[in-house]
C-alpha positions in Angstrom: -40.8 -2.8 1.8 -37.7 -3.4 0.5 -36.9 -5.6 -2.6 -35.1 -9.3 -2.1 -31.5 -8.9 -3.3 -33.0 -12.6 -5.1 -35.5 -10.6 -7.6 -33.0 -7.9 -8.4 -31.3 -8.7 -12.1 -28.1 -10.0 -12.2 -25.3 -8.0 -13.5 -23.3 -9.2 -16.0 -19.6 -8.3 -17.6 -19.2 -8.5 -21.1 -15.5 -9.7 -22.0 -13.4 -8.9 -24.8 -12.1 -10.6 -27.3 -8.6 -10.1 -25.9 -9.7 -10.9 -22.0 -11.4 -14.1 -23.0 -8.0 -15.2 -24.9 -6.3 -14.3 -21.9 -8.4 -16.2 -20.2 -8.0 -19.4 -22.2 -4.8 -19.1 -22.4 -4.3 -18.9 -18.6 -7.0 -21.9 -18.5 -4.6 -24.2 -20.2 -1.1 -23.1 -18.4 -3.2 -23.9 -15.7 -4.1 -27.2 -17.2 -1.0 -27.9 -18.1 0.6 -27.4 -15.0 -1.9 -29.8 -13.2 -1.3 -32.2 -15.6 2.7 -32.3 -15.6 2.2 -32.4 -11.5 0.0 -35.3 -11.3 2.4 -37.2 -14.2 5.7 -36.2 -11.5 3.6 -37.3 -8.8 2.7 -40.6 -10.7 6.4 -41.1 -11.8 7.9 -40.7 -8.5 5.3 -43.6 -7.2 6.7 -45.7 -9.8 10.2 -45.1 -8.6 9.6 -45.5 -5.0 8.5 -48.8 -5.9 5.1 -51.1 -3.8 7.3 -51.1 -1.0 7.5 -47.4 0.4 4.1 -48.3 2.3 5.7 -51.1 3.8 8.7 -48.7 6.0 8.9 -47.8 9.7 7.1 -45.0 11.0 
């Protein structure tokens, strides 16, 4: 009978020192990004003013 793919152990990677700084560093321009988008998304509300919802469609 064959094993579960469940009890079998998981296999893990061991990163290096200069793939887990990559990492970071990619987490944050990531982060930053996301950031900056939802403060231009936020901004341009502000702009458009209350009374963009109240337009034709």
């Amino acid at each position: 009978m064959a094993t579960p793919e469940r009890d079998k152990p998981v296999e893990t990677v061991e990163l290096t020192e200069k793939q887990r700084k990559a990492r970071r560093n990619r987490s944050v321009a990531i982060a930053i990004a996301l950031a900056a988008l939802v403060v231009i998304f936020y901004l341009v509300t502000l702009a458009k003013g209350p009374g963009m919802m109240n337009r034709p469609l």
